[in-house]
C-alpha positions as CSV (number, residue, x, y, z in Angstrom):
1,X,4.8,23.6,7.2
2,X,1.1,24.7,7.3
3,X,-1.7,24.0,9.3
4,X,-5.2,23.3,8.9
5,X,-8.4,23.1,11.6
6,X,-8.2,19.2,12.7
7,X,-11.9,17.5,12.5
8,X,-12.3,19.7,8.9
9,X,-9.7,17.9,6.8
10,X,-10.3,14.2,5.5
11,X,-6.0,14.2,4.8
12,X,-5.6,14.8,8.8
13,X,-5.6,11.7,11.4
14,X,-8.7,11.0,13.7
15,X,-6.8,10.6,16.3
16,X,-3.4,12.8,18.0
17,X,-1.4,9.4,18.0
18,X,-1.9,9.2,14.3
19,X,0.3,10.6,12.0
20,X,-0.7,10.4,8.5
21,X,2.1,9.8,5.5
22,X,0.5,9.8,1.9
23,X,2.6,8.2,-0.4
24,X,3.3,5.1,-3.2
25,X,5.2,2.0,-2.7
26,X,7.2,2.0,-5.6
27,X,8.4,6.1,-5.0
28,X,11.9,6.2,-3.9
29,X,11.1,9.8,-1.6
30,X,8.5,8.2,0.3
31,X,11.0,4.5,0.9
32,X,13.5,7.3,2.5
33,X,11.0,8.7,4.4
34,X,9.3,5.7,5.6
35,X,12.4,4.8,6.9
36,X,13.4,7.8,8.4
37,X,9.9,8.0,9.8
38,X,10.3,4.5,11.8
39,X,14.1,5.6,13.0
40,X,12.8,8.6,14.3
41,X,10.2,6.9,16.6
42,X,12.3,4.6,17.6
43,X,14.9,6.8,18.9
44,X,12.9,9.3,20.3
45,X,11.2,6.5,22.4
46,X,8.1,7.0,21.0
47,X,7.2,3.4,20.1
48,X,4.0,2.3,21.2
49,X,2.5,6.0,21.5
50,X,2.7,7.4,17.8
51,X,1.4,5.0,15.5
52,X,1.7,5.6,11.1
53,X,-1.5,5.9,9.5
54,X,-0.5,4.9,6.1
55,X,-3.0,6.6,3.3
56,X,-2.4,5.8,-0.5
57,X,-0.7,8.6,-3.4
58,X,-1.2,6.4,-6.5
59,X,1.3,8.0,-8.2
60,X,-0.6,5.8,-11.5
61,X,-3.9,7.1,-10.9
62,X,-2.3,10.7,-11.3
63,X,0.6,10.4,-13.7
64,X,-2.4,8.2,-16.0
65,X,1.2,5.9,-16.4
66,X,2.9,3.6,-14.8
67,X,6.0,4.4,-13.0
68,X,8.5,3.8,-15.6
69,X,11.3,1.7,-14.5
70,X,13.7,4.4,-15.9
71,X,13.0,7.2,-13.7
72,X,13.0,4.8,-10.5
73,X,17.0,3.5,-11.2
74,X,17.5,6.9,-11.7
75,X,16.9,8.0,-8.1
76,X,18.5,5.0,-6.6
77,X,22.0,6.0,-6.1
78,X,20.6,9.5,-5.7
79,X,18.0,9.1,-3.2
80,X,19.8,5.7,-1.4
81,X,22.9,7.4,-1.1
82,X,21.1,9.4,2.2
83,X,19.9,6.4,3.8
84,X,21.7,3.2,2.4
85,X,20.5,1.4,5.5
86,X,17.1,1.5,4.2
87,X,17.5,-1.2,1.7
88,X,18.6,-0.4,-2.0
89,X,19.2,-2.1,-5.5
90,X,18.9,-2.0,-8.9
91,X,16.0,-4.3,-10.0
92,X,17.6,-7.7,-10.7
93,X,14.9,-9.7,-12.5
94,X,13.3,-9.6,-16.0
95,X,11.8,-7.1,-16.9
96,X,8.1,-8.7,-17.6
97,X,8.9,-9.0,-13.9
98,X,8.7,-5.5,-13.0
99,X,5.8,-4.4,-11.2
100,X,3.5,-2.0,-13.4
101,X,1.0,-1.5,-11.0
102,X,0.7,-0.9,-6.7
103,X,-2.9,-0.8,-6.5
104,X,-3.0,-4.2,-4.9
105,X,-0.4,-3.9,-2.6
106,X,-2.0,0.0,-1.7
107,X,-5.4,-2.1,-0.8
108,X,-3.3,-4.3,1.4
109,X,-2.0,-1.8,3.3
110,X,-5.3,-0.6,3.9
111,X,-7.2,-3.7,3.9
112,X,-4.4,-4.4,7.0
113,X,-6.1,-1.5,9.2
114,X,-9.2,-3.5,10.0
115,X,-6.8,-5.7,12.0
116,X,-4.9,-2.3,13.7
117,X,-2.1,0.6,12.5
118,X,0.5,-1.7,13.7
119,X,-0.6,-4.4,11.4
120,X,-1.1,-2.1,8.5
121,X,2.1,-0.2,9.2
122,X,4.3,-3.4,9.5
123,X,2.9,-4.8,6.2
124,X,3.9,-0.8,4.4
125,X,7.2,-1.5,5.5
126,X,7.9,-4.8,5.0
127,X,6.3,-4.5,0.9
128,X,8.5,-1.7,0.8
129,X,11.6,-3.5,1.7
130,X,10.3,-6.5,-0.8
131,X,10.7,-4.3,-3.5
132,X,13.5,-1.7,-3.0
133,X,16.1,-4.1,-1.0
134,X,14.9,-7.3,-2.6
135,X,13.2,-7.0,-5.9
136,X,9.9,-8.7,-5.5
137,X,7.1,-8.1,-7.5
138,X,4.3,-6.5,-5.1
139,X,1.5,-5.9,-7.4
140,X,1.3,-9.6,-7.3
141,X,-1.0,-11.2,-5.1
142,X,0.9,-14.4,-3.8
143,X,3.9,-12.0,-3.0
144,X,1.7,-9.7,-0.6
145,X,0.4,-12.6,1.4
146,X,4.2,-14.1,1.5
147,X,5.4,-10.6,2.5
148,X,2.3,-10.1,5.1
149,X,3.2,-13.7,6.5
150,X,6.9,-12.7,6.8
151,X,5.7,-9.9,9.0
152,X,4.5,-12.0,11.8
153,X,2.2,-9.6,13.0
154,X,-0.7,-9.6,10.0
155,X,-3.0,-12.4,10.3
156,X,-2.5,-13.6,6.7
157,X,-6.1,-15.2,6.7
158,X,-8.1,-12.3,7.1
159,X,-5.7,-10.1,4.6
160,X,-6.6,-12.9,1.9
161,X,-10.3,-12.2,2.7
162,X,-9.7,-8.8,2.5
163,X,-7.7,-8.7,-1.1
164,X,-10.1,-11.3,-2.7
165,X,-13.4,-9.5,-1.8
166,X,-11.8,-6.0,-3.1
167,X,-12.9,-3.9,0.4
168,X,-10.0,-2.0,0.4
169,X,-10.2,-0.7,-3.1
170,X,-13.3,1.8,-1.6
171,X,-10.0,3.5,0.7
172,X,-7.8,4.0,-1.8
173,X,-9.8,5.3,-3.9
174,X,-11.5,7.6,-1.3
175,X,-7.6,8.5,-0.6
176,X,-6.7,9.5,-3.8
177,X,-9.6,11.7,-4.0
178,X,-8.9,13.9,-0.5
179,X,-4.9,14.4,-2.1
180,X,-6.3,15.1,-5.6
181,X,-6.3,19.0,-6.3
182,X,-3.0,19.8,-4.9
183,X,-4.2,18.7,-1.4
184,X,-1.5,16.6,-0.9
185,X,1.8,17.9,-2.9
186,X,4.2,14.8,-3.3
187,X,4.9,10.9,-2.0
188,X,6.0,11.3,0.9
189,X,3.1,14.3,2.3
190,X,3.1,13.8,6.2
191,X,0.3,15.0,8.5
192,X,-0.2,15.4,12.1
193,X,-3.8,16.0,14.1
194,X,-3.6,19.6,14.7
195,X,-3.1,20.4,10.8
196,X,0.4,20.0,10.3
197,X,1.7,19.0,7.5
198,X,5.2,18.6,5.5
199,X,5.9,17.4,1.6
200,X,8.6,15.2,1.2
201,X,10.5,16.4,4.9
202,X,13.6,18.6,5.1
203,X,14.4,16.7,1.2
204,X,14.5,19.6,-1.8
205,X,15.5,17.6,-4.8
206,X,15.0,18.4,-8.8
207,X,15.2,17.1,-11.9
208,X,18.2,17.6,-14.4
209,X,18.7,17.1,-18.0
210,X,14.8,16.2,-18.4
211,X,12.2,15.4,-16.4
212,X,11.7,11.6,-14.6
213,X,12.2,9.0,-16.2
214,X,14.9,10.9,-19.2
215,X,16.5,12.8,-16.5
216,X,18.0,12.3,-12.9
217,X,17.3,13.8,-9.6
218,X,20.1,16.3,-7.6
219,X,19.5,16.7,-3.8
220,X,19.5,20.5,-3.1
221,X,18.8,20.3,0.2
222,X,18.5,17.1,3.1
223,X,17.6,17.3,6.9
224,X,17.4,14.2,8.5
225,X,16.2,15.9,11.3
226,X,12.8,16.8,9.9
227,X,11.1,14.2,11.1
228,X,12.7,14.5,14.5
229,X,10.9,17.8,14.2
230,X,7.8,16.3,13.1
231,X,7.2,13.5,15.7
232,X,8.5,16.0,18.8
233,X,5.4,17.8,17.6
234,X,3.2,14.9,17.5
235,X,3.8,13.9,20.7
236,X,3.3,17.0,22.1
237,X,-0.5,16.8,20.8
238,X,-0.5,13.3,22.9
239,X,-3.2,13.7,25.6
């Protein structure tokens, strides 16, 4: 962990019940770690205090690649093996099928906001879930609004609005700058409001027999309880 002055940093929340995760949809670390994130709130009791402030790692805009369906099946049995109640499977449909993009579903997440974090952390969830545990093509538009209605929190009208006019694409975009540089290491990077941060928490993982998407993923290291540790500290920064 490291800290940085809060009110300096554009990666840090505005606010103490903020907590900031930068990651992709389609990045098998930061589907762990979402879900790890919402387990640990919710049995620390801290729903309705600490709120996810979801910012965008385009892992496309980076890599200048999609993320190649290889590497992803790869980490599946790796990476779902720690947390199979997260939702997990092999991608089931055609391949022309397979999302080669998350830009859209990234501006939906943030496009979400204007209505409040809950709305815009239910929606990262639940597009999450549509594409790990059910195979669902996110980059697609008329799958984000059915996954956004299925929330039953997002007002589906205003998202539309929101996706068609492009006003989220100015967030992501401004996103992907602040973690360029090595500002923000990996999907899942998790920040709190006095500058503390953690890649990828309590995982240590590498890559064997070639790099993603030839190789596969070993698990050095894994501690649930990182993110235990993380929100403890976040509500401690609570007013």
């Amino acid at each position: 962990m490291s800290t940085e002055r809060s009110g300096v940093d554009p990666r840090l929340p505005k606010a103490p019940s903020s907590v900031v995760v930068y990651s992709d949809l389609n990045c098998s670390f930061a589907h762990l770690g979402v879900y790890r994130l919402h387990e640990a709130r919710r049995r620390l009791g801290l729903a309705g205090r600490l709120w996810f402030d979801h910012r965008a790692f385009p892992l496309e805009l980076f890599n200048h690649s999609v993320n190649e369906r290889p590497g992803v099946d790869s980490e599946i049995a790796v990476v779902g093996a720690l947390e199979p109640e997260a939702g997990w499977r092999l991608w089931q449909g055609p391949d022309w099928t397979y999302p080669v993009t998350t830009l859209p579903a990234l501006e939906a997440v943030q496009a979400a906001k204007a209505q409040g974090l809950p709305e815009s952390e239910a929606l990262d969830l639940a597009l999450r879930v549509a594409f790990w545990a059910e195979g669902r093509t996110i980059s697609m538009r008329h799958v984000i609004l059915d996954v956004a209605r299925e929330t039953r929190v997002v007002d589906v009208t205003a998202l539309a609005e929101a996706i068609d006019d492009g006003r989220a694409r100015r967030a992501v975009m401004d996103q992907f700058e602040a973690a360029g540089g090595g500002r923000v290491n990996c999907s899942p990077h998790v920040f709190l409001h006095d500058g503390t941060d953690e890649a990828n928490p309590g995982v240590s993982a590498r890559w064997v027999n070639g790099d993603f998407g030839v190789g596969f993923p070993v698990i050095d290291a894994d501690d649930p309880a990182a993110y235990d540790r993380l929100l403890e500290h976040a509500a401690e920064l609570l007013p």
